[in-house]
C-alpha positions in Angstrom: 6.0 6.7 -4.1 6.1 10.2 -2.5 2.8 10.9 -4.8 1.1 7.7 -3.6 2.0 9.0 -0.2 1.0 12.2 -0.5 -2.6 11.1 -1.6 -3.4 9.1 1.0 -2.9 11.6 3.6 -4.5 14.3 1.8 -7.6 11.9 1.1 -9.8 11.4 3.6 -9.7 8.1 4.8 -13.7 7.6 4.1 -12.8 8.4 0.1 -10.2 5.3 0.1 -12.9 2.9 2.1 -15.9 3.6 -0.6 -13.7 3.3 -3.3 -14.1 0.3 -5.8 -12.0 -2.8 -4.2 -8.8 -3.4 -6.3 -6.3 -5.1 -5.6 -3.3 -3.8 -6.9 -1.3 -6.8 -6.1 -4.0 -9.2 -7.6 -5.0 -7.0 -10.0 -1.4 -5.8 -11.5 1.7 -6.4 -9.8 1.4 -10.8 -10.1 -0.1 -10.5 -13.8 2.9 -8.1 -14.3 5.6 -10.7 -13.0 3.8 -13.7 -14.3 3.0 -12.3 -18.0 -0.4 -12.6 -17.4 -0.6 -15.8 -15.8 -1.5 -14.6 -12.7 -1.0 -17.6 -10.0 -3.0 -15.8 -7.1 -6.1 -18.1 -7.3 -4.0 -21.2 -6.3 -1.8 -19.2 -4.1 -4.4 -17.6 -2.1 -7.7 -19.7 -2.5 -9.6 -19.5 0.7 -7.3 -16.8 2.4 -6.4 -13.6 2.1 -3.4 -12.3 0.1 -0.5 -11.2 2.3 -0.6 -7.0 0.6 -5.0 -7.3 1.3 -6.0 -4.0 2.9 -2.4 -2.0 2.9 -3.7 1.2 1.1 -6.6 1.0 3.6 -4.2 0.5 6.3 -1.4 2.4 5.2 -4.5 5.6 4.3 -5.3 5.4 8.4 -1.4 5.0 9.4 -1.1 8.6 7.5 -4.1 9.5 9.6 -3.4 9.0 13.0 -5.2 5.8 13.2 -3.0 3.4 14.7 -5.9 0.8 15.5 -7.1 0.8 12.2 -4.2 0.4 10.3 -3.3 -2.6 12.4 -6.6 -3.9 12.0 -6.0 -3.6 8.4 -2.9 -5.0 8.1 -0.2 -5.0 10.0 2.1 -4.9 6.9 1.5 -1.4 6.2 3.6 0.1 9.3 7.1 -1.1 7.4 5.9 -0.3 3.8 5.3 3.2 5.4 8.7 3.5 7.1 10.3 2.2 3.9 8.4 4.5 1.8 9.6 7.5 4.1 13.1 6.3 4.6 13.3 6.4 0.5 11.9 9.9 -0.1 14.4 11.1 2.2 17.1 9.6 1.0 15.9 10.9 -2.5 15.9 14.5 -1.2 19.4 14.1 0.9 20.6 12.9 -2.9 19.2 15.6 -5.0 20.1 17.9 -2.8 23.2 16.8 -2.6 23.5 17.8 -6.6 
């Protein structure tokens, strides 16, 4: 997660924008829990999944864009913190050993 982290604040937020549309929870995290069966077209037919635009978001949150993170998805602002809060308590552990 660091690494993910990392990237996104090191890439310029245009890079993230132009590249191709994905979505990693669409694309492999439901197929991964469903074996392949992935259930998102019933799920979310006619709306947008609940994780739609948190790289983007979470890629301007790293920025300094506030705005357009939210305007994104709002979602990204705890996934952040979480992601944070876990990388430190991974240092405070190792270098604790």
């Amino acid at each position: 997660m660091s690494v993910i982290l990392f990237a996104l604040a090191v890439l310029p937020t245009e890079f993230v924008l132009l590249s191709p549309s994905r979505c990693i929870f669409r694309q492999y995290i439901l197929p991964l829990i469903f074996q392949n069966q992935c259930p998102s077209a019933g799920i979310f037919s006619d709306c947008l999944c609940p994780a739609c635009g948190i790289t983007r978001a979470t890629s301007r949150l790293l920025h300094g864009d506030l705005d357009g993170a939210l305007a994104y998805n709002w979602l990204a602002i705890p996934v952040v913190i979480g992601m944070i809060a876990l990388a430190v308590i991974n240092i405070f552990r190792l270098r604790k050993h």
